[in-house]
N, C-alpha and C positions, 0 to 999 in steps of 0.2 A: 342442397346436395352436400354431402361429408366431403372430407377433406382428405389426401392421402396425404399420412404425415409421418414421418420417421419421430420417436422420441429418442432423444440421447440424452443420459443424465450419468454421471458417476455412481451415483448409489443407484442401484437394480432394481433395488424394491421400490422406489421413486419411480423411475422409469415405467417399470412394464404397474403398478398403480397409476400410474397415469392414464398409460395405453390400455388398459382395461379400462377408465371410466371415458375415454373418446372413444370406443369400440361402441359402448354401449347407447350411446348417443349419434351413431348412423356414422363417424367418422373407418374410410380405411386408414389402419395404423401397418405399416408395412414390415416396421422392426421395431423393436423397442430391447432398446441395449446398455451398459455401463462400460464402454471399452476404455483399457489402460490406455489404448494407442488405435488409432484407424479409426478415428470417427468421421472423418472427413469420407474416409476409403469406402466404409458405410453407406454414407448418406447419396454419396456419389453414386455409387451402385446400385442402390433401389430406386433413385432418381423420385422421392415427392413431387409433392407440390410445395408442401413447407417442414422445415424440420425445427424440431422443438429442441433445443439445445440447453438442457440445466447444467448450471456452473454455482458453485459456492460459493465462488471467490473470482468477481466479474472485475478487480481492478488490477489482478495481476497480470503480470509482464503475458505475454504468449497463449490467454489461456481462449486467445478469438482466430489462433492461428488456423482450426479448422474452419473455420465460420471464411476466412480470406481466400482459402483454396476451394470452399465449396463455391464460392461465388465468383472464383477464375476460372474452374471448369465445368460448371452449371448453373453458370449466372442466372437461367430462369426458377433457381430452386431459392424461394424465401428463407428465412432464416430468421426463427423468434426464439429470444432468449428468455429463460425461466430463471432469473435469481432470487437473491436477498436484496433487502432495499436496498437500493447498491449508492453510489456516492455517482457526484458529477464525473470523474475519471472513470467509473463502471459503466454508464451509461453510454460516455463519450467514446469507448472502448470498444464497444460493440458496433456501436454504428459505424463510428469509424474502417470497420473489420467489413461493413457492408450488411450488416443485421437488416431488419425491415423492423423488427419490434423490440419490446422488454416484458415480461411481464415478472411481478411477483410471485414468489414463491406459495405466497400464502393468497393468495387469487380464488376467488372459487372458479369452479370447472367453469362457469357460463363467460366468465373472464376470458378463459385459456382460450374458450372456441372464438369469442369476436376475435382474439387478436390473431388466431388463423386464419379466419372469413378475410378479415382485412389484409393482412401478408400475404394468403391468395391472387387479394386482386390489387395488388400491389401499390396497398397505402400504408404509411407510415401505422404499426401497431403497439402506441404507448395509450398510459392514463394520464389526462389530466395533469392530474395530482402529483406524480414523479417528474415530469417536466417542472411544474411549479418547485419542487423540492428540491429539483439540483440549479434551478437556476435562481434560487434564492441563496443557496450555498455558494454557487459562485460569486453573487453578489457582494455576499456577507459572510464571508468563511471565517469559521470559528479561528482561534488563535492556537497557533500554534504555541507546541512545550519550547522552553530557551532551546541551544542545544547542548553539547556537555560541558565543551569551556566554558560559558556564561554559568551553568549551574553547578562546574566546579568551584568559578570565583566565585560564587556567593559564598562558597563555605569559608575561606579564608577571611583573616581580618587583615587591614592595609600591611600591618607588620608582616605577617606569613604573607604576604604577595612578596612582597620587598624579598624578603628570606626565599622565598620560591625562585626569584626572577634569579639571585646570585649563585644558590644552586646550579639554576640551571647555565650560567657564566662560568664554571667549573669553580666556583670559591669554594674552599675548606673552611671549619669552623674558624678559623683562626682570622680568614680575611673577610668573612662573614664579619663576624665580631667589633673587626677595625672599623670595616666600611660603614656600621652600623651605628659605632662607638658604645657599643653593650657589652657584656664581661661573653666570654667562650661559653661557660655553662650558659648563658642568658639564650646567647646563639643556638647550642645544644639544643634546648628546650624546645625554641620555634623549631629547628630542622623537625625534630621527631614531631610535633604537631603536624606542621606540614604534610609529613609522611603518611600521621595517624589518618588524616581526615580527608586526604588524595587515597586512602587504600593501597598503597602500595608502600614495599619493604625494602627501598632504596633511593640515594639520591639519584642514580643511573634512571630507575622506572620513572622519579617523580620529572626529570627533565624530560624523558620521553612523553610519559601521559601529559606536561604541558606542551610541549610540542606535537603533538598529535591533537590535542583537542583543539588549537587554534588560544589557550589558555592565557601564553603569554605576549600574542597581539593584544589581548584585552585587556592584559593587567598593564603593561606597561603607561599606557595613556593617562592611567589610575597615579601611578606615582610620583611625586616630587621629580623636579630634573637631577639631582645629587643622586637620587636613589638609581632611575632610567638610562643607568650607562652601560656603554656597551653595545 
C-alpha cells in the first residue's frame, strides 16, 4: 500500500521530481512544495503519514526547526530527511530534532520508498553504510586547520614575535631598539615586517589582530624571560 507523503525541498524542481516519481509508483503525495517559510505549517496541515524533508545543509544551526514542531504537534507524522552525505553533527541533528530517518540525496527512488515503508511503521530509516561513516568519523576525526593565532605565529620568526609582543606593550622604535639592544633602523625594519606579514597597516591593528587571535598567549611562552615582560 503507498504511502501519503508530503515532499519538502528548497529547490521546487527537486521537490515536485520527486513527487512525481512516488506518484507513479502507487505512493499519495499530498503536496510537494519549496517554501521560504511554513514548512512545518504545511506538513501540519495535510497531516501524512511521513514527510520527506530535503535540506542542503543538514549541519546548520535551525535548519531541523521544522522537523521539532512537526513532531510537538503531530507526533504521529514521521519525518525522513533527504540530504547530502551529511557529517556526524548532520546526522545527529536530525534525529536529535526527532527525524525517523536520512536518506541521500543521490539514493535511487527504491531507496527513498523503503525508507518511507519503514518511517511508516515506525522504525529507524537509515543505511547501513552512513551510520558506519559517521561513527567512524567520530571515532577518527580528521584534524583539524591550527587556528589563526597558531597560523599567524608561524609566519613570524622568534625576532618579529619578540618585536610583535613590544609593540604590542606600547614600545616606540626607540624603546624597541633599547630593549632589543639593536640600532632603531634595525628595529624599523622588523616593525614594518611584522606589519608586512600580519596584513595589517599599523602598530594600533597589529596589537589588535594579536590580541584578537589569541597570538600573544602563544608567543609569549616562545620567548626568553628578558624578552616576556610585561
Amino acid at each position: 500500500m503507498g504511502v501519503r507523503v508530503v515532499v519538502v525541498d528548497d529547490h521546487r524542481l527537486l521537490a515536485e521530481a520527486l513527487a512525481s516519481a512516488l506518484k507513479l509508483r502507487g505512493h499519495r503525495v499530498l503536496a510537494a512544495a519549496a517554501p521560504a517559510a511554513g514548512a512545518a505549517e504545511l506538513v501540519i496541515s495535510r497531516a501524512p503519514e511521513v514527510c520527506l524533508l530535503g535540506t542542503a545543509t543538514p549541519a546548520e544551526p535551525g535548519v531541523f526547526e521544522p522537523v521539532v514542531r512537526i513532531k510537538r504537534e503531530r507526533p504521529q507524522i514521521a519525518v525522513v530527511v533527504l540530504g547530502p552525505v551529511p557529517s556526524p553533527r548532520g546526522i545527529a541533528a536530525a534525529f536529535a530534532a526527532g527525524a525517523s530517518g536520512y536518506v541521500r540525496q543521490d539514493e535511487r527512488i527504491e531507496g527513498v520508498e523503503r525508507a518511507l515503508a519503514k518511517a511508516r511503521a515506525g522504525e529507524v530509516a537509515i543505511a547501513p553504510q552512513l551510520l558506519q561513516g559517521a561513527f567512524a568519523e567520530l571515532l577518527n576525526p580528521a584534524a583539524q586547520p591550527d587556528d589563526e593565532g597558531s597560523r599567524l605565529l608561524r609566519l613570524l620568526t622568534p625576532r618579529e614575535v619578540e618585536v610583535l609582543v613590544r609593540v604590542a606593550e606600547g614600545e616606540d622604535t626607540r624603546l624597541i631598539a633599547a630593549g632589543m639592544e639593536i640600532a632603531p633602523s634595525t628595529a624599523r625594519t622588523h616593525v614594518q615586517r611584522v606589519l608586512m606579514k600580519l596584513g595589517v597597516g599599523s602598530r594600533l591593528e597589529a596589537a589588535a589582530l594579536a590580541a584578537r587571535t589569541g597570538l600573544l598567549d602563544r608567543a609569549l611562552p616562545t620567548l626568553p624571560p628578558a624578552a616576556a615582560h610585561g
